[in-house]
C-alpha positions in Angstrom: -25.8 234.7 80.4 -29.6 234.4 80.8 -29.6 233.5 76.7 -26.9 231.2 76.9 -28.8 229.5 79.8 -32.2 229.1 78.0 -30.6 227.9 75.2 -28.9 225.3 76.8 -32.3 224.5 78.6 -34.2 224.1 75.1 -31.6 222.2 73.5 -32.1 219.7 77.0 -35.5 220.1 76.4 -35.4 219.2 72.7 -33.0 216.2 73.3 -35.6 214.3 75.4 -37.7 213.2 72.8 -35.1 211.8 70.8 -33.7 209.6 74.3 -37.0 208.6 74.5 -37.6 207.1 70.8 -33.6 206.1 71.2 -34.6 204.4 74.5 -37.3 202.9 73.6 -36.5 201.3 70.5 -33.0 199.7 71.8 -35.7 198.1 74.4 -38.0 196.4 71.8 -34.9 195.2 69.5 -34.0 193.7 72.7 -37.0 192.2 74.1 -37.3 190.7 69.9 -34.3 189.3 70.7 -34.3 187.7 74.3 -37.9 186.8 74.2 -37.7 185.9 70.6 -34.9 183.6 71.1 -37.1 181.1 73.4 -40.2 181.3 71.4 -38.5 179.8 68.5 -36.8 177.2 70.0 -40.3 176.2 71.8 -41.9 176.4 68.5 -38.9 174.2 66.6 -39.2 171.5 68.9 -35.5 172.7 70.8 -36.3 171.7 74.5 -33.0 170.6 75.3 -29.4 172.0 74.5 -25.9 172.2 75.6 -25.2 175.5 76.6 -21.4 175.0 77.7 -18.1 175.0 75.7 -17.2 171.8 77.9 -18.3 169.1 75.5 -18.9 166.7 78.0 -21.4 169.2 80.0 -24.6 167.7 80.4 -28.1 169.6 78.3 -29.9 172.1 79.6 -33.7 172.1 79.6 -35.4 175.6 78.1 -37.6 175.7 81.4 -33.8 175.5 83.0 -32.9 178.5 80.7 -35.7 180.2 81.6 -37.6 180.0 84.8 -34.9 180.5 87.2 -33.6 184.0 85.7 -37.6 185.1 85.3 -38.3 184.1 89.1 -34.9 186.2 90.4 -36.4 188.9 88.4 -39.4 189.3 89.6 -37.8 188.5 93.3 -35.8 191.2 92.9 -38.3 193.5 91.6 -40.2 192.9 94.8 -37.6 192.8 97.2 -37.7 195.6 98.4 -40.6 197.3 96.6 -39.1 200.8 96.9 -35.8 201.2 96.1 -33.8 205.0 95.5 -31.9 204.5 92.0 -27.8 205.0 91.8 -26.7 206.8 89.1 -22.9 205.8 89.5 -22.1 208.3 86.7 -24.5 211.1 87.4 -21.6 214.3 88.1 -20.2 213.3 84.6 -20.4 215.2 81.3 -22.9 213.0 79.1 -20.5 213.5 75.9 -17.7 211.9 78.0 -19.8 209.2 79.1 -20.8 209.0 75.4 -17.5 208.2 74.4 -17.1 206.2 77.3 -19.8 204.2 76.2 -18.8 203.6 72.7 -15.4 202.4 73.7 -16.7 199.7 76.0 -18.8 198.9 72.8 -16.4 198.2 70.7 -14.5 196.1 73.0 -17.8 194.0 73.8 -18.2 193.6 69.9 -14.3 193.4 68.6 -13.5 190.3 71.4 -16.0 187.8 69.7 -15.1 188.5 66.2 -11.1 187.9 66.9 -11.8 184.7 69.1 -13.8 183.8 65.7 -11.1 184.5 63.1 -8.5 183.0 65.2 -7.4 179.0 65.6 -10.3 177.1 66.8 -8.0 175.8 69.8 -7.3 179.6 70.8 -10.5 179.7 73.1 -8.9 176.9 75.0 -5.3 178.9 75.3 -3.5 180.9 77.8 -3.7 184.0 75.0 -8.1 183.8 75.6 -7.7 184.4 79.0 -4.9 187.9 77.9 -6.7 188.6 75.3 -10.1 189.2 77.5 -7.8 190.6 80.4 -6.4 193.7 77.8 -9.7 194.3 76.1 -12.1 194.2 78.7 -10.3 195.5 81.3 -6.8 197.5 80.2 -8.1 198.9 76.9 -11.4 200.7 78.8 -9.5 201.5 81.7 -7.1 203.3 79.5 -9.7 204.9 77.3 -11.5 206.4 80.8 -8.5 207.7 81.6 -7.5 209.6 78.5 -11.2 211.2 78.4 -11.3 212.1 81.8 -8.7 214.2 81.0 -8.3 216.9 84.0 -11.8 216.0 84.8 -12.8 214.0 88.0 -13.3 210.7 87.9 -15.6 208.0 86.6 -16.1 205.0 89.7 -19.0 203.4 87.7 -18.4 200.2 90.0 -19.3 201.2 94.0 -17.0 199.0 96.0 -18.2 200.2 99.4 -22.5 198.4 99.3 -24.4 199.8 102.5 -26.4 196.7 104.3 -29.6 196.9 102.5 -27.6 196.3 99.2 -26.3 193.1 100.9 -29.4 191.6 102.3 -32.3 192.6 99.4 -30.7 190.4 96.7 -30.9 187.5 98.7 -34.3 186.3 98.2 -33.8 186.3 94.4 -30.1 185.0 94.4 -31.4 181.8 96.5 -34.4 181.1 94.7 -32.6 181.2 91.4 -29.6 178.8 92.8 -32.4 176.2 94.3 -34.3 176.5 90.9 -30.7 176.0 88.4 -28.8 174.5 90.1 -30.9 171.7 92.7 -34.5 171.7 91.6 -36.1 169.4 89.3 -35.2 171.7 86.7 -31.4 171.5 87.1 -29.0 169.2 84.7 -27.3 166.4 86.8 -24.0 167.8 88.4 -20.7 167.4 85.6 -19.6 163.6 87.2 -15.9 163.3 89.2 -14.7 161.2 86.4 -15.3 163.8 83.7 -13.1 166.8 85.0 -9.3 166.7 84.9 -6.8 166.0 87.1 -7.2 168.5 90.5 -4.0 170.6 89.4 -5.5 171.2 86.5 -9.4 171.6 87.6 -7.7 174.2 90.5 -6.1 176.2 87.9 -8.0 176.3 84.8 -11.1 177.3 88.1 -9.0 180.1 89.3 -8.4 181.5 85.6 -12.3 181.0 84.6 -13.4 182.5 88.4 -11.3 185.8 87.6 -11.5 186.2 83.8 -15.6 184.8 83.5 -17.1 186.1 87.6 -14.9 188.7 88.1 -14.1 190.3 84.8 -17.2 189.7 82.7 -19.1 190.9 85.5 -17.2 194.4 86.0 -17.0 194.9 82.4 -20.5 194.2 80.6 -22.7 195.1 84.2 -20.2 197.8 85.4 -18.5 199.4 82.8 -21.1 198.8 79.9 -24.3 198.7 81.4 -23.7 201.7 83.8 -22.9 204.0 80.8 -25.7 202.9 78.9 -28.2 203.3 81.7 -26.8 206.7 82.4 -27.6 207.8 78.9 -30.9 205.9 78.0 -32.2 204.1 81.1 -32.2 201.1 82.9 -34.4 198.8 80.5 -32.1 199.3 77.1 -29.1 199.3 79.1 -30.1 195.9 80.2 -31.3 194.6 76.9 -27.7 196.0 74.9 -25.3 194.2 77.7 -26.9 191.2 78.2 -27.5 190.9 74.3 -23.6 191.4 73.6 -22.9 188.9 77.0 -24.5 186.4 74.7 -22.6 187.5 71.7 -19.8 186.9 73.3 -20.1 183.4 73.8 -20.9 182.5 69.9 -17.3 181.3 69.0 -17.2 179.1 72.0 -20.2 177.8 72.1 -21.7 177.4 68.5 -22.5 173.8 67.4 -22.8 172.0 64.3 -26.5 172.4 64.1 -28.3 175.1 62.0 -27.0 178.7 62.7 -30.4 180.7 63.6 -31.1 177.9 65.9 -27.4 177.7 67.6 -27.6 181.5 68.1 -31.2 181.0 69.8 -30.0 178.6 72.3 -26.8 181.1 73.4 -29.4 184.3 73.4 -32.2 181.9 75.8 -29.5 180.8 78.1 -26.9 183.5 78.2 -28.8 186.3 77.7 -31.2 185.7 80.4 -28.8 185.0 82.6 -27.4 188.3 81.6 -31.1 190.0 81.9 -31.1 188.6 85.6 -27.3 190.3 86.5 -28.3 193.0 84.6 -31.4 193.6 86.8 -29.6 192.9 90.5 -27.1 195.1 89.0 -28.8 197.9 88.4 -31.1 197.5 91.5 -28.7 197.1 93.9 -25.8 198.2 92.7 -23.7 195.6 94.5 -21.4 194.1 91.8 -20.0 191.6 94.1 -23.8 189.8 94.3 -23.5 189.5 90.6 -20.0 188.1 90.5 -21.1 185.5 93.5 -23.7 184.8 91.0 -21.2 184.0 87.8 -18.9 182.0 89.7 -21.8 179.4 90.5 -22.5 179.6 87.3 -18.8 178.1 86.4 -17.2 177.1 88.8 -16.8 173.0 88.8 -16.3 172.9 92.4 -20.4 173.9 92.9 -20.8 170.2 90.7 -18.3 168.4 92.9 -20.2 169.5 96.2 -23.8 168.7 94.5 -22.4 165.5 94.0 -21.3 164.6 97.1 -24.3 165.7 98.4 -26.4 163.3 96.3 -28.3 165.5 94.2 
């Protein structure tokens, strides 16, 4: 028993260099490409870009991109200063959480590449909105549940947030909405006259609020990201799910300009929006901050009141 025991020990032991080296470098191929991204669109003269499928949305400064997701960063770095860590997935085996992991993966990768091989009018169809529903949220659930096998449960998503979890984000959460969405920096509000007719704004809202705030959310901050950061660490867990959010909006979002350029502009805007939920995510552990968050991010009813209020 006492053999077995060190052995497991050393074979711990011997596996913590290799997280480390694993950890670290997933961080920098991150960082390359998130910080990356910006720098060459600064240094190629790409200031200004459209950085919604909507046609008709109005451009988006790279300050715009940028600042607002850096300044909720460091808000929510600071606020508060000490914070205990939540390990939704601690009491599970690493090799099912490994597997885990991998599924999620391959869901986050296989979803762009069909929505790219399919008819171009597909990302505007009923069959987008199914197709995201059965691979981001019935294929994983069915994976975890035929790995958990007699095993407990995985909850990687805490429904019930104590107070603190509520009231820390705020800080952050405000200052990025004043600086995005009614600073300076912000794009003018989408005009009346530009959206549909209001059956069709109320229903193509409520699909986009569930499938983009509610779904995206839950599956690249709280089924990906969780498993990640249970394996390597907060940092490359960050880096990998906010680096495959932006993935995921290539076939949508890709315009007729060069491609290196194109995929710079989705990596500057969606992935450090996906840095910032990724952050309050694993902070505070509160996904229902970070869905509030997405939803102003899409929801054309947040342009409709900015507009009536004149800004």
């Amino acid at each position: 028993m006492s053999s077995a025991t060190e052995t497991s020990e050393g074979d711990v032991a011997a596996s913590l260099p290799a997280k480390r080296r694993t950890a670290r470098a997933v961080t920098t191929c991150g960082l390359v490409l998130l910080i990356g991204s910006p720098l060459w669109l600064l240094l190629t003269g790409h200031t200004s870009f459209r950085v919604s499928a909507n046609e008709g949305a109005p451009p988006v400064s790279l300050g715009a991109a940028i600042l607002p997701p850096a300044v909720g960063l460091v808000l929510t770095r600071l606020v508060p200063l000490r914070l205990a860590e939540i390990d939704p997935l601690a009491h599970v085996r690493r090799a099912r959480t490994l597997r885990e992991m991998w599924t999620v993966v391959a869901m986050a990768v296989v979803f762009p590449v069909m929505i790219a091989v399919l008819p171009a009018g597909f990302s505007r169809d009923v069959g987008y909105a199914l197709s995201k529903v059965a691979l981001f949220l019935v294929v994983p659930l069915m994976a975890f549940r035929i790995l958990r096998g007699t095993g407990p449960s995985s909850p990687a998503i805490p429904l019930r947030v104590m107070r603190p979890r509520w009231l820390a984000p705020i800080p952050a959460v405000v200052a990025w909405f004043c600086l995005s969405r009614i600073s300076p920096l912000a794009p003018p509000p989408v005009p009346a006259e530009a959206l549909p007719d209001p059956v069709t704004l109320a229903v193509a809202s409520l699909v986009t609020l569930l499938t983009a705030g509610v779904l995206e959310e839950v599956f690249y901050r709280g089924f990906l990201q969780t498993r990640i950061e249970s394996l390597l660490g907060r940092w490359p867990a960050i880096m990998v799910s906010s680096s495959l959010f932006a993935m995921m909006h290539l076939p949508t979002h890709l315009g007729s300009g060069p491609v290196l350029t194109e995929v710079a502009m989705i990596l500057a805007f969606q992935g450090s929006f996906g840095v910032f939920c990724g952050y309050l995510w694993s902070r505070y552990r509160n996904i229902w901050i970070t869905i509030g968050v997405h939803i102003i991010v899409n929801l054309a009813y947040i342009d409709l009141l900015l507009g009536w209020l004149g800004r």
